[in-house]
N, C-alpha and C positions, 0 to 999 in steps of 0.2 A: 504494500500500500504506500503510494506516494502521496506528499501533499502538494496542495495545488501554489504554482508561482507566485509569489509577492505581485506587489503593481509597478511596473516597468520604474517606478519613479526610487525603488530599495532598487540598493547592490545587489551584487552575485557576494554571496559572502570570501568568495579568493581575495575581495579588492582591499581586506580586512587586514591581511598580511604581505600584501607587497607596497612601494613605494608608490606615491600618485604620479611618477613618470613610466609606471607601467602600467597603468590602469587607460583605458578607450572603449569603444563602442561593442557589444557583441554585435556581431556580424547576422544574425537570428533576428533578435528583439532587440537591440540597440540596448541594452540596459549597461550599463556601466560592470565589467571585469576585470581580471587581469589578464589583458591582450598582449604585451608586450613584455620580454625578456627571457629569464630562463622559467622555463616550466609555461610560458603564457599559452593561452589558446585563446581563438576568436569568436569561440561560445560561451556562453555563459552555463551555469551550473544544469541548469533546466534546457536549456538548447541540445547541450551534449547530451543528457540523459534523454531528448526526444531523436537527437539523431543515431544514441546506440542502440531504443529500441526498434528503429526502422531500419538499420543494419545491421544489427547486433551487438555483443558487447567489444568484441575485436578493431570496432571502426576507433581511429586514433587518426589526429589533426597530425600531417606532415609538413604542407607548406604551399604558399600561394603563389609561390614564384614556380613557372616553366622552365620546362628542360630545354637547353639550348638544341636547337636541331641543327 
């Protein structure tokens, strides 16, 4: 049983322990995370936990830049 998301206007609770120069936008709901540095992703808590039940739990955020062709 999950609980249901905060209102876009509450953090992701990550932004609690990192610096406010790693904190931006989730890429999902815009709600404020920790997007940038070591460990960051571009979802927020609730993003991720909807994209690993639509992939499953193996789906892991790699990176948004293209491979050079």
């Amino acid at each position: 049983m999950t609980s249901s998301p905060p209102p876009l206007s509450e953090p992701d609770p990550s932004t609690f322990t990192c610096s406010t120069s790693q904190v931006g936008p989730c890429s999902g709901c815009h709600r404020h995370t920790h997007k940038y540095g070591h460990g960051g992703l571009p979802l927020c808590h609730w993003c991720m936990a909807t994209a690993q039940a639509n992939w499953g739990n193996t789906v892991r955020f790699t990176g948004t830049r293209t491979p050079a062709v």
